[in-house]
N, C-alpha and C positions, 0 to 999 in steps of 0.2 A: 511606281510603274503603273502604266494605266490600262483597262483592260484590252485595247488593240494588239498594244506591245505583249503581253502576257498571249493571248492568241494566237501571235504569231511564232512568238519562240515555242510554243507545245507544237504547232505546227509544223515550225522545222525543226523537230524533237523527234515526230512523231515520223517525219519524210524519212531521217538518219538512220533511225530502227528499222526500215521496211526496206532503205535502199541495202543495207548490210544484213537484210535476214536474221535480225535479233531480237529479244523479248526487253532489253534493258541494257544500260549502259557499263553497268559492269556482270556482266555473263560468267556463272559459274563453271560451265565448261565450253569449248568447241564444237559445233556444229559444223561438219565439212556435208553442207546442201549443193546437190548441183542445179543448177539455175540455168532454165533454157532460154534460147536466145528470143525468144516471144516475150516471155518477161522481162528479159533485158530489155528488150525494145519496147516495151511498153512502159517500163519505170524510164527511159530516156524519152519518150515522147511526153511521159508527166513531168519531165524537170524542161523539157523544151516549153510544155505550155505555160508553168511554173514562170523561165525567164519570160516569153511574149508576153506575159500577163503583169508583169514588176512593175511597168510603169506605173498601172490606175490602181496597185495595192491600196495605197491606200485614199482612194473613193469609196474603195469594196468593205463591206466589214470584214473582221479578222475572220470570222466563221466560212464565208466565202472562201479567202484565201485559202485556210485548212482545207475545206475541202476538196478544192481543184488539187491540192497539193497531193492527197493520197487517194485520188479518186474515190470519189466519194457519190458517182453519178449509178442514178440506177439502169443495173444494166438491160433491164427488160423497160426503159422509157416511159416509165408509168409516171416516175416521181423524177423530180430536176436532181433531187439529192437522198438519198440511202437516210439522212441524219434529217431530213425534212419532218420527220416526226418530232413533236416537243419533248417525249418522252429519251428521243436518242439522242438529244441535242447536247453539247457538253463543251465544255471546256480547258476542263481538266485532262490530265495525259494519261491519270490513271483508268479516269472516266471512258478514255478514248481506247487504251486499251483492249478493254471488254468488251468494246464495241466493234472493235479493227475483226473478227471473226464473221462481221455480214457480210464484209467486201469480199469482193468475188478473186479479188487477189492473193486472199492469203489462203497459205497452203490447208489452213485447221477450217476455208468455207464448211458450213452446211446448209443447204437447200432447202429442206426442212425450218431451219431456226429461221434462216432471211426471211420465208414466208410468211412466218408467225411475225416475226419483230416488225416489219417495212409491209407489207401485202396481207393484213391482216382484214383491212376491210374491202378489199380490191375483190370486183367481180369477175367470174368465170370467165366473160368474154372476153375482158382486161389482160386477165392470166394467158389464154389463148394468144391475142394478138403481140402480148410481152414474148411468148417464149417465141414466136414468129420475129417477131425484131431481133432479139437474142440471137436467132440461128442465121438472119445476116450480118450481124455484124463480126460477128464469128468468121464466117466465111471471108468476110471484106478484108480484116485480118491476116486472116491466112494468107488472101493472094495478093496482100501487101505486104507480106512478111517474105514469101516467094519473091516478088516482084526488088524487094531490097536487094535480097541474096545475088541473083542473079546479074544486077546491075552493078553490084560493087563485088567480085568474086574473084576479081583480080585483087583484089588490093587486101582482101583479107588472108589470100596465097602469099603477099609479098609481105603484109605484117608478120606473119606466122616465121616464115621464113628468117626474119631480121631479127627477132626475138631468139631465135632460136643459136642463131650464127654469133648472137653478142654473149646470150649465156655460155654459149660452150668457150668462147675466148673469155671471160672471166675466168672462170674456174682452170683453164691452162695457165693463167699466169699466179696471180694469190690468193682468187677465192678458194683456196681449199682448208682441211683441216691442219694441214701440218703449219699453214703461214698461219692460222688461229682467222682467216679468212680476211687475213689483211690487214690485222691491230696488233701484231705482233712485236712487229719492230714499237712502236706507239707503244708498248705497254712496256718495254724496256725501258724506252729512254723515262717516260715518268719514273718509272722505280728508281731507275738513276738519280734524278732530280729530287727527289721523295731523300735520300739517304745523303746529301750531301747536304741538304737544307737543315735536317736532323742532325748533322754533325755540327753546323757552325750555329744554328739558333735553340738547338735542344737543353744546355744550361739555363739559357735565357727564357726561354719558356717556362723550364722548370721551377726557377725562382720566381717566376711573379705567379706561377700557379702555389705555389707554397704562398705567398703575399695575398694571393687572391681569400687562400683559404683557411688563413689567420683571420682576413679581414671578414670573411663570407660567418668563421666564427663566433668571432666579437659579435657581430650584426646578430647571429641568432641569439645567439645569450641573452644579447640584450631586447631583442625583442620577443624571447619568450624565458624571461626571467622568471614571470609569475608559474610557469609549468615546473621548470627547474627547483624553485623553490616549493611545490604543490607536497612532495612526501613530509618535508618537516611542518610544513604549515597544519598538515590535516593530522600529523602526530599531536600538533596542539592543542589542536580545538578536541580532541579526540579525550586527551588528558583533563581538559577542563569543561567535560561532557558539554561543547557546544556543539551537539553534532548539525544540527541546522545551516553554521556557520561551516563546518566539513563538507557536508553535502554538494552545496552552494560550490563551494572549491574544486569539490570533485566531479560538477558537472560543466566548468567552465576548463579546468583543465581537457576530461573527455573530447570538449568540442576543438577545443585548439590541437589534440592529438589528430584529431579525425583530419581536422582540414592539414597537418602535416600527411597522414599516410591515404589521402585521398586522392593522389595524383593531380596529374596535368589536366585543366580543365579545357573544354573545348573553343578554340580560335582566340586561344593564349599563348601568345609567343615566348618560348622557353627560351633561359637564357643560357643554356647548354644543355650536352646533351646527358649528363648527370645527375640536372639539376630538374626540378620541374618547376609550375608555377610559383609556388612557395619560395620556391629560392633554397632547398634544400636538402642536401646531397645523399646520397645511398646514406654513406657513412654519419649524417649526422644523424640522420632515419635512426639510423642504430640506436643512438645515444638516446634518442628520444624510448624508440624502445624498452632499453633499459631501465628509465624514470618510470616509463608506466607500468612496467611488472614491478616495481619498488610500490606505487602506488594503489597498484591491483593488491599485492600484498596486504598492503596497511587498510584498504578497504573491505578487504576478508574478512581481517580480523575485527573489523566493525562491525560488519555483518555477522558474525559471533555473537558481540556484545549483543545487538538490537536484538537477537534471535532470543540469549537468553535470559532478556529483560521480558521478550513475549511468553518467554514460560514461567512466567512468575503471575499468579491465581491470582494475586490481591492486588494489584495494579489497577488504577483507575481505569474506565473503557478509554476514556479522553487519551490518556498516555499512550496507550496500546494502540488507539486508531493514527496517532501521530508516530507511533513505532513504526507501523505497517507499511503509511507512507514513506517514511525514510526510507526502507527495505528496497520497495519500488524504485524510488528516484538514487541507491544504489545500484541496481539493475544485478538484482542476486538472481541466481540461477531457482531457488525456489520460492514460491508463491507462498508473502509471509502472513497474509490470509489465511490463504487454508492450513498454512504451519500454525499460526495462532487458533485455528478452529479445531485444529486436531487437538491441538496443546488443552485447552481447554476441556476436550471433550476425556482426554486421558484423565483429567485432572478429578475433572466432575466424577466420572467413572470410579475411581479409585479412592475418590473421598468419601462416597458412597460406602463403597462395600466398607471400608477402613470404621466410619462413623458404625456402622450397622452390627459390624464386630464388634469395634467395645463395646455398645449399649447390649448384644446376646452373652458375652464375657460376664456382664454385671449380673444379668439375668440368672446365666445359670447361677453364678456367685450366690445371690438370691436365694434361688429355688434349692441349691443344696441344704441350707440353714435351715428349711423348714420340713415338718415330717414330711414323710414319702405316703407313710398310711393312708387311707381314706378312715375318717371317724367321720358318723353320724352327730355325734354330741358334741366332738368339739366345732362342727360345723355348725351346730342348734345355736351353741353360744355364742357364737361368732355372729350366727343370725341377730340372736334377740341384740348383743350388742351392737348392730347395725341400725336394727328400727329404731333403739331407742335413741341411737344418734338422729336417725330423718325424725323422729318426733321432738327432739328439743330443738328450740328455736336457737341456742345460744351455742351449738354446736357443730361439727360439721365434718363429715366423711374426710374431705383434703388434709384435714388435719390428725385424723383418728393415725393411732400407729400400730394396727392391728397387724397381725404375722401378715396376712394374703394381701395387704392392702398393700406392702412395702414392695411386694413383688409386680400387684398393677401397674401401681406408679412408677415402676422401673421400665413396666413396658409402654406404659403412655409416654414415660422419656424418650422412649426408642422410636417409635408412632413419631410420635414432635420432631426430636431432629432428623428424623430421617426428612420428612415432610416443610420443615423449615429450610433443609439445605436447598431441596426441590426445587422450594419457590425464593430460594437466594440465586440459584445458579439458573436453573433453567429458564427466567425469562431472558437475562441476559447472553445465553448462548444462542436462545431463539432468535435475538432483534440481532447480532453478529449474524448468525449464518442466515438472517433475510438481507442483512447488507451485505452479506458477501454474492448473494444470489443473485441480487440485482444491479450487481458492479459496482458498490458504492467503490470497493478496495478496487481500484484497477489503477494501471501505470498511465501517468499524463502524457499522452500521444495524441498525435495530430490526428488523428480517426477517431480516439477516445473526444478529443474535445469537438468531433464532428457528433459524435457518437448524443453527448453529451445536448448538445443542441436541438437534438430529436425529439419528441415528443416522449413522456414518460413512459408510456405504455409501449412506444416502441421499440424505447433504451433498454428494458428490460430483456429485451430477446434481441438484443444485438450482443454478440463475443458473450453469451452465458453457456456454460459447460453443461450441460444438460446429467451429464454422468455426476458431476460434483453436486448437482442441484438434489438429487435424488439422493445419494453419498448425507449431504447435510441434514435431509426428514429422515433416513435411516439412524444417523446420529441423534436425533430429539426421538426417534421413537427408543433407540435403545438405553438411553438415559432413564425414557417413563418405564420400560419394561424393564429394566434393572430396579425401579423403585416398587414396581408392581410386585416382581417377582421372588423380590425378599422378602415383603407383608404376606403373600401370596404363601410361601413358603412356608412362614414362621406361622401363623393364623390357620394354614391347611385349607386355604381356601377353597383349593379347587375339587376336596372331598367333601359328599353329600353327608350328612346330620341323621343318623337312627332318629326316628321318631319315638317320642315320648312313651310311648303305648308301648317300645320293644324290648321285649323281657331282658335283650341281651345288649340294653345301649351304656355306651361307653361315650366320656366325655374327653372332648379337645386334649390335645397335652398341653398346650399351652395354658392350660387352666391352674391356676394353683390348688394346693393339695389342699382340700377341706375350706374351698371357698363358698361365699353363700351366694344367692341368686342379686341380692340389696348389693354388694360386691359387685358383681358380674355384671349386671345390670347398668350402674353408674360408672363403671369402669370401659365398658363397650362402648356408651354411648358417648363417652370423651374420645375412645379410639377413634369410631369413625366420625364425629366433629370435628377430628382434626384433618381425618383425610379429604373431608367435604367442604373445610377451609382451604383445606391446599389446592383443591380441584377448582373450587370457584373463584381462588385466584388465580389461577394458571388458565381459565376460561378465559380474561381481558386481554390476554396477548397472543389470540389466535391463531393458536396450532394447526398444524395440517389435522384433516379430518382421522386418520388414521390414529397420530400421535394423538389427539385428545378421546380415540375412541377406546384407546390402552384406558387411560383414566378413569370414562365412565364405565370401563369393564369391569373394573376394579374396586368401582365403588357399590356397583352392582353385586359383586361376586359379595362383597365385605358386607354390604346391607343384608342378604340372604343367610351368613353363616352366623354371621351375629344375633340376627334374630332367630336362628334355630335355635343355639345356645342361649341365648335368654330365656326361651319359652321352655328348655330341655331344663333348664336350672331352676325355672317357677315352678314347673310343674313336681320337680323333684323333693323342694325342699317343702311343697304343700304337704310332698305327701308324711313328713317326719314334723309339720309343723306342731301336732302337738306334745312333740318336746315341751314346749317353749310355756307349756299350763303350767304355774306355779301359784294357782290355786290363789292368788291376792286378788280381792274384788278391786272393782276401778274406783278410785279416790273421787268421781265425780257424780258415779250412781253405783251404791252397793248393792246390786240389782244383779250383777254380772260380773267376771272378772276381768280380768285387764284383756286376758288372752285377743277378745275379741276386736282392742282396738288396735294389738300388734299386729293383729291380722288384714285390719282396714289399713293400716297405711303399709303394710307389705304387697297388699295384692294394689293396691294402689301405685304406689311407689314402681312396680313392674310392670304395668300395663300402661301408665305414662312413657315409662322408657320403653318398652317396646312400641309405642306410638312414635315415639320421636326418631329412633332409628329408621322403623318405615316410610318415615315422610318426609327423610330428609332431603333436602336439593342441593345441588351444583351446579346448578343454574343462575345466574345473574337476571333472567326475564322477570319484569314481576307479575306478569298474569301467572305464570306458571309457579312462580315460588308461593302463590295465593293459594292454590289448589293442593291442598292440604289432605286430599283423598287417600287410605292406605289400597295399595293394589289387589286384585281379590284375592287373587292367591294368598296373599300375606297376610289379607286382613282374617282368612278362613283359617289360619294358621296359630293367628293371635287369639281369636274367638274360643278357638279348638281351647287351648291353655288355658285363655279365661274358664272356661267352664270345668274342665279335668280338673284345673287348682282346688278349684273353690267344690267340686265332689269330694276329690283327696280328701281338704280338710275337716270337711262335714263327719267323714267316716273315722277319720282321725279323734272328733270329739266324744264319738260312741269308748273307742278302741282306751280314749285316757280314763273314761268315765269307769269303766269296768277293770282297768290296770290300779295296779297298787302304783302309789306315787315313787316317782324316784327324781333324785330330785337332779338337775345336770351340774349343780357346780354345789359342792360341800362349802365352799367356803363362801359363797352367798345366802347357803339356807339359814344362819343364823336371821340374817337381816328381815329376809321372806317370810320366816316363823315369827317374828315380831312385826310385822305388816298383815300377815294373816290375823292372827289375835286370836281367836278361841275355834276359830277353824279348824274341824279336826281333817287332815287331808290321807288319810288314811282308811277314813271312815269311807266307804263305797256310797253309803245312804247320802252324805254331802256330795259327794264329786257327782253322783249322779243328780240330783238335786241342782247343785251348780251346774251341771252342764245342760238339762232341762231348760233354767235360766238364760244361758247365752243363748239354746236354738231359738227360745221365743223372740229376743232381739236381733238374733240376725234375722230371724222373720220379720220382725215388724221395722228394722231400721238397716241395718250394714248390708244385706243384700241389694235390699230396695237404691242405696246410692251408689255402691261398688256398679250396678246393671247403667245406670243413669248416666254416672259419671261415662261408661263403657260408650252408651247408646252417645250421648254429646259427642266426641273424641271423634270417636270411629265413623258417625251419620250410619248408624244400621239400629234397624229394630229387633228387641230381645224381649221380644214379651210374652214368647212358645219360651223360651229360655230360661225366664223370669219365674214362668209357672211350675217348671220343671222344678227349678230349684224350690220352689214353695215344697213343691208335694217330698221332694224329699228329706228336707224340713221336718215338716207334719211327720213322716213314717220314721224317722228319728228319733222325734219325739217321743211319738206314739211306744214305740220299744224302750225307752229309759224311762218314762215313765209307767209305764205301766209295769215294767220290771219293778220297780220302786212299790209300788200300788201295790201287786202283787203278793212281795214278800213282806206287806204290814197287814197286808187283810188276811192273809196267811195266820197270823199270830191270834188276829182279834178272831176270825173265824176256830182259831181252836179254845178260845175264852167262851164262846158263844154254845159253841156247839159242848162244850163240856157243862156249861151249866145248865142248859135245857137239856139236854138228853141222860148227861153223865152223870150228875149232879144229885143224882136218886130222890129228887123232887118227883111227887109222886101229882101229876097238873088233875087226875080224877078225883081224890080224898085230900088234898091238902085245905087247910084249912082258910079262913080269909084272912087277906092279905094285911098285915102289918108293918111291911118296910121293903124297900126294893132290894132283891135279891144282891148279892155281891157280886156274881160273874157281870152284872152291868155296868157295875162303878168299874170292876177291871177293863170291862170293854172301854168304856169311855175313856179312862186314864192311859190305857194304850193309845188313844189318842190326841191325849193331852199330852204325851212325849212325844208324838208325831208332829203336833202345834210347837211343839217347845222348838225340836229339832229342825222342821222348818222354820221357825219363825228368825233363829239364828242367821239363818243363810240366804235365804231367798226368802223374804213374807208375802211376793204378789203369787208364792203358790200355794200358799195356804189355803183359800179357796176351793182350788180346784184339787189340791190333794184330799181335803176333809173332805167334800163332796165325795169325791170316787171313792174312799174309806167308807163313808153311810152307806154309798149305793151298796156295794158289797155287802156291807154288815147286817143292812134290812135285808139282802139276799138270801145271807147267811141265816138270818133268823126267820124269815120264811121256809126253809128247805128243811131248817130243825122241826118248827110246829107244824108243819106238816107230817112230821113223824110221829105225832101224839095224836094216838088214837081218838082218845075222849077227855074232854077237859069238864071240870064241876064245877059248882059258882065260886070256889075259892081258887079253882086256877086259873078258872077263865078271869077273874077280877087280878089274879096275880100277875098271868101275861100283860091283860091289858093297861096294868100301871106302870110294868117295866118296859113296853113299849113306847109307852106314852112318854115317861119319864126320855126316852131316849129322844124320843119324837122331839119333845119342847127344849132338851137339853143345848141339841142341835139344831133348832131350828132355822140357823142362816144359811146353814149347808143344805139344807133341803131342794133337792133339784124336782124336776118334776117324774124323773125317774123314778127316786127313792118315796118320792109322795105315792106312787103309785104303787108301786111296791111296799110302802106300811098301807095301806089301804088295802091290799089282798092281805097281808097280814090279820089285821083285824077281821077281812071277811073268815079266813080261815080258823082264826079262834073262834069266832062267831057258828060258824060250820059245825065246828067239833064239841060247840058247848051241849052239855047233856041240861036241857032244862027241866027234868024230873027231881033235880035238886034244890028247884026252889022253895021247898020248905022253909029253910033256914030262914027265911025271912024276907022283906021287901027288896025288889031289886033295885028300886031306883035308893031307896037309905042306902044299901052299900057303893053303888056309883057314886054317890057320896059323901059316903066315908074316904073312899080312894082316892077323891079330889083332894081331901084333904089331906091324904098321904102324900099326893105329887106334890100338894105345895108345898109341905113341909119337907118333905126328901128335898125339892128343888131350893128351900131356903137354907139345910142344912148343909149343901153341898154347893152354896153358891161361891165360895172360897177355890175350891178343887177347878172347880167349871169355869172361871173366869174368864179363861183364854175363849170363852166359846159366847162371850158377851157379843153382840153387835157394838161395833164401834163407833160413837155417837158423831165422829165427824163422816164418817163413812153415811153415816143413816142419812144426817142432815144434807150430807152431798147429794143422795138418790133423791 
């Protein structure tokens, strides 16, 4: 149709609705309008110009015609047409509708709106002389509307009239209600004709309606056999789990049901009035019906099957996601998505706690079998049998089968698979419920596959549940808080650690009974390696920030508690380390005993591992996994420990020095008694002696690397630290040693002092000297047992032991001759040959102290000698005579004195 013809028919569309006063052609209800005869006469003067105009229609455009048709002329003369604007212009009837409210005809005018829509840019003086035309033609109107009446006023007296005289004779004769207005008779005689026709053709009909509906049967059967057959088909494939090949059936049968129970389609002529397009009667409807609740049935119970192959944990994803879809293109009433995501998450959830109970079952199992006591000694034992495992090379903690170690390693099991299941289940729950988030599961529909065409970023927020979305990060975070929160639990994470210092600290329960620090240490540090494994893998599959903030919360809390505990256990077992003195010197320098290398690689061996727990990462960056920094807090924490260890055991070495030995294990000391060898370990004089020994090496060597190795590790300076621990060293020392000093210059000062003073040597009349008196060779020989005793056990102290022995003993022997009043040439020649003798006896021990001190000696003999006795004879003849006594004392006595020789490699050395 072209658009003239389209024009004109809205046209006289448009004439029809305004001559009948209606909005549309089919009217929801009656409007009873009365219509004055001005309107009438004016919609008959538009159908008169309407016909005078038919001829040149079509010269004129269709828009033309429309508009003479419903007046369309502006009534204030401004514009030829109302629709003269491009914006009013239309062609359409709906179009023209919305518009039919400018014209001055219709009852819904406003004045207002015409002048906006049509007189929008029209000026005042325009408007003026508009509403001045308006008011005659108005008028002109009027007294052509008079002027009608008046001229034809008969004839509408004699219409009135005639209309009125023929209604009232209708209704006297059989328009009324009782003749049913005059179809009365007429609806008889049909009904008559109706019941006679029905008597002689109603067999005949009847039977070929039974023929029709054999035949109309046959026809369906046969053209929807494949429906017919759909219940047993989809029992087979169902049998012989093809369900691919069921689906398929069950989506081709669905469409063939549809288009039976979808009715009559539009300007399809049905071929009764029973039947619709299909061709397919109420009653076969039925039958169909009945096939597909057989087939809904049998599709149920598939959807069963598919449902509880998705609750099955060890299913490939592949399967599962091909379960899923099937579910869909079933069209089950629940989403086998989020069924499978729940399923899962029950699954994971309860494998969890399941796993986490046997592995605490075993535990406690465990921990029953082993004391409940706390002992210090069977802890010591357990120590030294630790170091001596990290000191052989050929051995190794994983394998020791020590009582506490059975018990770690059950908890490291429990650590492992808890943490293994973690990162078995939780990435693939994770990548599931982001492909559920982002629609990968959704049902193939014609929106989805619009859906699907859109850009990625904007597929994701088309049809996503926003509540489910949120539903699935609550599901991964309570998975991580359920694995947090039973480490958490069992660990005691979330309570603070007494510090080392406090009189009243109590350790973890999770600790086993009478464990060592070498333990505890290797043992934590596998716990959290394994949760810093499990974290940094669960890093690669990008959790929501929340769910990975569970993780590092947790690793954080575990990094904090464990190194409390490590530093609570170093510190503690420093302080009981000298248990572990069994008095055997080291096979490598008998200089020192073993103690001090068990100590080196104990404090060692704990301050590595607490380095390693503090700087451990879960991080996959590698600038950040480079930065190897401990935190201050932690590092001020480790320091702390470093330092209290290594005081403990310094004090520990005073405390074994001065204890009688005892030894920790009876049934080792045979072995120890025969590695010791003529060590008496009972004797105080050794043990202090030995322990003199080791302060001077950790002074000069195990401090100096224990600080080094610390300073390297950690990048902090310890050399206020370093000093500290010198000076208390030295004041150690200084107290064991000179305790030792003490109680032998003790002895030799009462040799001394009893021979000079006691001795009733009379130093004013005794005669000249003949032989060195005997409380000398006793003094000496005192410390010819002192050389002996030392030389057994320690000989770099012989040195300085003899030494401090002379200083004393020239002390001693000044503070005696100072008590002799007068001495005469034979005492004064007797001191000064028992001096002297002592002088050259010892001469390598001579410090510049004790030089000094025999040098007031002699001045004080010197002092007290009474030279009025030199009668007897020349002084320098008996100086010597006395030469020759010392040399001959010093040759008679070169045997005894031996130990007091300079030793010629030693000399040669200087």
């Amino acid at each position: 149709m072209s658009a003239p013809d389209t024009s004109n028919e809205y046209a006289e569309d448009a004439a029809i609705l305004k001559f009948y006063n209606i909005d549309s052609f089919e009217p929801g209800i009656w409007t009873d309008d009365t219509v004055d005869d001005t309107a009438q006469e004016t919609t008959k003067q538009q159908f008169d110009r309407r016909d005078a105009q038919a001829g040149d229609s079509t010269a004129r455009p269709a828009q033309v015609d429309m508009d003479m048709s419903i007046d369309t002329t502006d009534p204030l003369g401004l514009l030829p047409s109302i629709l003269e604007n491009a914006s009013l212009k239309t062609t359409k009837f709906t179009d023209l509708k919305e518009k039919s409210s400018l014209m001055i005809s219709n009852k819904n005018f406003n004045p207002r709106q015409f002048l906006l829509a049509v007189h929008k840019d029209a000026s005042y003086n325009d408007l003026v002389h508009g509403e001045k035309r308006l008011r005659r033609g108005v008028d002109q109107r009027a007294e052509a509307l008079k002027s009608l009446v008046h001229s034809n006023f008969d004839r509408f007296v004699t219409a009135k009239n005639t209309i009125d005289h023929v209604y009232e004779e209708m209704r006297s004769l059989q328009l009324n209600e009782g003749m049913e207005f005059g179809t009365k008779d007429l609806r008889l005689t049909l009904e008559d004709a109706n019941n006679k026709a029905s008597q002689i053709y109603g067999p005949v009909v009847e039977r070929r309606q039974r023929v029709e509906k054999v035949r109309n049967t046959l026809s369906i059967l046969q053209q929807y056999k494949f429906f017919f057959n759909l219940p047993s088909s989809l029992l087979d494939s169902i049998r012989q789990n093809k369900y691919e090949a069921a689906i398929r059936d069950y989506r081709k049968g669905k469409y063939l049901y549809q288009i039976v129970k979808s009715g009559p389609v539009a300007n399809v002529q049905q071929p009764s009035p029973d039947e619709d397009f299909t061709g397919v009667s109420d009653t076969h409807r039925r039958v169909f019906d009945k096939v597909w609740d057989e087939v809904t049935k049998i599709i149920g119970e598939l959807q069963n099957v598919l449902l509880k192959l998705l609750q099955d944990p060890w299913r490939n994803m592949d399967e599962q996601e091909k379960t899923i879809n099937y579910l869909f293109e079933l069209d089950t009433k629940e989403d086998p998505a989020w069924f499978y995501l729940d399923s899962q998450y029950q699954w994971i959830m309860d494998l969890m706690k399941d796993t986490f109970t046997t592995n605490m079952d075993k535990l406690t199992k465990i921990k029953s079998s082993l004391p409940s006591k706390a002992s210090s000694v069977q802890r010591c034992i357990s120590l030294k049998h630790a170091i001596n495992i990290i000191e052989s090379k050929t051995l190794s903690l994983e394998t020791d089968d020590s009582v506490d170690l059975r018990m770690w390693r059950a908890m490291t099991e429990a650590v492992k698979a808890l943490s293994s299941l973690l990162v078995q289940c939780l990435p693939d729950f994770w990548r599931l419920s982001k492909a559920f988030i982002e629609g990968k599961f959704k049902k193939k529909t014609s929106m989805g596959d619009q859906v699907s065409r859109q850009p990625s970023g904007r597929r994701r927020k088309v049809n996503v549940d926003l509540a489910k979305v949120e539903q699935c990060q609550s599901m991964s975070r309570n998975i991580v808080d359920r694995y947090a929160s039973m480490l958490s639990d069992y660990f005691d994470l979330d309570a603070a650690t007494a510090g080392a210092k406090d009189a009243t600290v109590s350790l973890p329960k999770f600790l086993p009974a009478n464990t060592n620090s070498i333990h505890v240490s290797e043992s934590l540090t596998r716990i959290i390696s394994t949760m810093g494994n499990c974290i940094t893998d669960l890093n690669g599959i990008a959790l929501s920030g929340e769910t990975f903030a569970g993780l590092t919360d947790l690793m954080e809390k575990a990094r904090i508690k464990f190194l409390d505990v490590i530093c609570l256990c170093w510190e503690r077992d420093a302080k009981s380390f000298y248990f572990l003195e069994d008095w055997v010197l080291d096979p490598y320098n008998q200089q020192y005993t073993c103690l001090l290398k068990r100590y080196y690689e104990y404090h060692k061996f704990c301050a590595r591992s607490a380095y390693r727990v503090a700087t451990l990462s879960v991080t996959t960056d590698a600038a950040a996994s480079q930065n190897t920094r401990v935190p201050p807090a932690l590092l001020d924490k480790i320091r702390s420990s470093f330092l209290d260890s290594t005081f403990s055991f310094l004090d520990g070495l005073v405390q074994v020095a001065f204890s009688d030995y005892k030894p920790l294990s009876e049934r080792d000391e045979l072995l120890l008694a025969k590695k010791r060898g003529k060590i008496d370990v009972h004797s105080m004089d050794i043990r202090i002696l030995l322990t003199v020994s080791n302060l001077a090496h950790m002074r000069l060597a195990v401090i100096r690397k224990l600080v080094t190795l610390f300073e390297n590790a950690y990048k902090v300076n310890m050399e206020e630290d370093y000093k500290t621990l010198i000076d208390v060293v030295d004041q150690l020392d200084q107290i064991l040693f000179n305790d030792y000093i003490k109680r032998k210059s003790a002895y030799i000062r009462d040799i001394i002092t009893h021979g000079i003073l006691k001795s009733g040597i009379d130093w004013y009349n005794i005669s000249k000297p003949s032989e060195v008196h005997s409380f000398v060779y006793e003094a000496l020989m005192a410390m010819v047992l002192v050389h002996s005793r030392i030389s057994s056990v320690t000989k770099q102290l012989i040195p300085r032991a003899l030494s401090a022995l002379l200083e004393n003993m020239a002390n001693d022997c000044l503070e005696c001759f100072r008590k002799v009043e007068r001495f005469g040439m034979g005492g004064m020649l007797q001191a000064t040959l028992e001096i002297e003798f002592m002088h050259q006896t010892l001469s390598q021990y001579v410090t510049p102290i004790a030089s000094e001190t025999l040098q007031q000696i002699y001045q004080t003999i010197e002092q007290a000698y009474d030279q009025n006795q030199q009668h007897s004879g020349n002084l320098q003849a008996e100086l010597s005579h006395v030469k020759e006594l010392l040399v001959y004392s010093r040759k008679s006595t070169v045997v005894q004195f031996l130990c007091f020789k300079p030793n010629k490699e030693k000399s040669s050395r200087r």
